[in-house]
Structures are given as structure tokens and as C-alpha cells.
C-alpha positions as CSV (number, residue, x, y, z in Angstrom):
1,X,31.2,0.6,0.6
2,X,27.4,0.4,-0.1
3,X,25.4,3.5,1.4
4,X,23.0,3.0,4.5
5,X,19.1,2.8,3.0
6,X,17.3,5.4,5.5
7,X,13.6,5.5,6.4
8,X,12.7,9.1,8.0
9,X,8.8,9.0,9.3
10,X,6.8,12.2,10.9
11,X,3.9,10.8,13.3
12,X,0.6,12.5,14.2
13,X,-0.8,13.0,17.5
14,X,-1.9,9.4,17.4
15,X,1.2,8.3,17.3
16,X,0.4,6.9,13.7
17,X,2.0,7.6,10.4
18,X,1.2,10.8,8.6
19,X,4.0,10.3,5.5
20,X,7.7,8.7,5.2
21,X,10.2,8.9,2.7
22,X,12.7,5.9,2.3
23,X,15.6,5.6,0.6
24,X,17.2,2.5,-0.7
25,X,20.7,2.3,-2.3
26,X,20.9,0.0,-4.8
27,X,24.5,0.6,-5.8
28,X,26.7,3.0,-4.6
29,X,25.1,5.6,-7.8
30,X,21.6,3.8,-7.8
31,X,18.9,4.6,-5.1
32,X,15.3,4.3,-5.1
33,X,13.3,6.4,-3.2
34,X,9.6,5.8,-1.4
35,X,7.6,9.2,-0.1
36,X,4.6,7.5,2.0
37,X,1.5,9.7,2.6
38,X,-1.2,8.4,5.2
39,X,-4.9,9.3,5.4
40,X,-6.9,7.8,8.0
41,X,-11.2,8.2,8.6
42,X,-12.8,9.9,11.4
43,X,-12.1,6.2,13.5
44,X,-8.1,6.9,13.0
45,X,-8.5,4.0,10.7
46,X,-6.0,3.8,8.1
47,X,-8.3,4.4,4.8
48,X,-5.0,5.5,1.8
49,X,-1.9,4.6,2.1
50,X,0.3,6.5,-1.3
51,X,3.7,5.9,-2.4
52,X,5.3,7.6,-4.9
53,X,8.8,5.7,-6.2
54,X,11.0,7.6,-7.6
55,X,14.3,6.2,-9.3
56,X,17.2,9.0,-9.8
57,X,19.6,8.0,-12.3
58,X,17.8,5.6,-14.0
59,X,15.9,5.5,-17.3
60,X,12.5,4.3,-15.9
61,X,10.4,6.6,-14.9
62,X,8.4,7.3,-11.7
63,X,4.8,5.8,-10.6
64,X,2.8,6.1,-7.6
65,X,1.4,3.0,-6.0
66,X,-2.0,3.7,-4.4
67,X,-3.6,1.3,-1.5
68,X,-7.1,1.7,0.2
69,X,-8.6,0.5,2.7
70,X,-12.3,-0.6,4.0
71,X,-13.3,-1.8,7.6
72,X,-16.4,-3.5,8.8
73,X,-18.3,-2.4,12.2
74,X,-15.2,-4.2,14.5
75,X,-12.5,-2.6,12.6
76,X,-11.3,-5.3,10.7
77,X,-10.2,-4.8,7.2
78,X,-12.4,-6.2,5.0
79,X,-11.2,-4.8,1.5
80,X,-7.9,-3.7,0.4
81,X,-7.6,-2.3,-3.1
82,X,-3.5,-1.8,-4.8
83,X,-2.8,-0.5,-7.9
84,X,-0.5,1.7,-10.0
85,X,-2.0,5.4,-10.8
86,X,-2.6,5.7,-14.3
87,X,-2.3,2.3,-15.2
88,X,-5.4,0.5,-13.0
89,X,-7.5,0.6,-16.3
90,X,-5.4,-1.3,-18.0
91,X,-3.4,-3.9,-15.5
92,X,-6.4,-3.7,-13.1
93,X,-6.2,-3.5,-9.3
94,X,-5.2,-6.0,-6.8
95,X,-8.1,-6.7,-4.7
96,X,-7.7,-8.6,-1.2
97,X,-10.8,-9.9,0.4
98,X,-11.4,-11.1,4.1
99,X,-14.5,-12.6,5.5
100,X,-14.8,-12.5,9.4
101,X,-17.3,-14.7,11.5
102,X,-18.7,-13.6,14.7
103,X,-16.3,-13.4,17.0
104,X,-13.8,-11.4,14.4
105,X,-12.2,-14.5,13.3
106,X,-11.1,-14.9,9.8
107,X,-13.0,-17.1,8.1
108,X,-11.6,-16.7,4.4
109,X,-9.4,-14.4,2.4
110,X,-8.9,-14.1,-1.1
111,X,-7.1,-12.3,-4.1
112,X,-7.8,-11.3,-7.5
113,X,-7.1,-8.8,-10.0
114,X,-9.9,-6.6,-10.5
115,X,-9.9,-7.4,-14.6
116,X,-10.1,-10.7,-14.0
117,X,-11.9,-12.1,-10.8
118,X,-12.2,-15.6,-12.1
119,X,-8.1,-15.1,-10.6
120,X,-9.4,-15.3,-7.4
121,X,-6.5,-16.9,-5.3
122,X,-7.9,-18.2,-1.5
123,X,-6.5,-19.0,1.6
């Protein structure tokens, strides 16, 4: 019988996120676990999101995934940086870009690596 993957979250007054740690059986001796800190700005606005994976019984070892976060003036994230501490100087970062119009609609989002931004993936 596989083990039950668990997800235990503490919330600030806002009702938001302040870290979580999940747990995911991959076997019944294999699990992989996620501990989820949150920061948010002054505008309860989401600004670092870090995840630190840690894999008991196994031979890899441990990294901490990193997201940030940028807003324009309505809110609306406008740049979203991911990467894996240690090695963003070397495998870069993923960048996300989104451009709003007027009225907050999306006008164009795109991807790239932050070593290479002639990757630039749009949609």
C-alpha cells in the first residue's frame, strides 16, 4: 500500500501562505519532500516564493528552488524570475514576461532563459 503524500500549510492573518511543507511518497521507502517559505511586500503582494526539496534516501542531493516576483501599478505580475540557488550562474534563470494593455488585459507573455534571451518562447 503506497503512503498518503501530505501537504501541511500555516496562513498569516491575510489568510495567505506564510510556508508549507509537502510530502510526496514516491515508493513506499522513497519520499520527496517540499518546505515552502512565502514573503510578500508592503501591498500583501506575493514578492519570494522558496522551496527547499529535499530527497531522504536517495543519493541526490538537496537544492532550493527560488521564485520572485514583480507587479506593475494594477497589481499584475509583470516579471517572474525561477531558478535553482547556486546554480543560476551557470544554467541561468527562467524569466516569464507579461505585457498588459490598458484595461489590465494581457497583451503578450513570453519566456526565456536569462543566459540565452534569444530563447525567448511567446504566447
Amino acid at each position: 500500500m503506497k503512503k498518503t503524500d501530505t501537504v501541511e500549510t500555516v496562513y498569516n492573518a491575510m489568510k495567505q501562505p506564510l510556508s508549507s511543507t509537502a510530502t510526496e511518497y514516491i515508493s513506499e521507502t522513497v519520499k520527496r519532500t517540499y518546505e515552502t517559505s512565502y514573503n510578500y511586500d508592503k501591498n500583501n503582494l506575493l514578492e519570494r516564493k522558496e522551496t527547499i526539496v529535499k530527497k531522504p534516501n536517495s543519493t541526490e542531493d538537496d537544492y532550493t528552488v527560488i521564485k520572485t516576483y514583480c507587479y506593475n501599478d494594477r497589481g499584475d505580475v509583470v516579471r517572474a524570475e525561477s531558478y535553482v540557488k547556486g546554480e543560476e550562474y551557470e544554467n541561468g534563470k527562467t524569466v516569464e514576461e507579461t505585457v498588459y494593455d490598458a484595461n489590465g488585459n494581457v497583451v503578450k507573455s513570453y519566456t526565456y532563459n536569462s543566459l540565452d534571451s534569444s530563447s525567448k518562447f511567446y504566447t
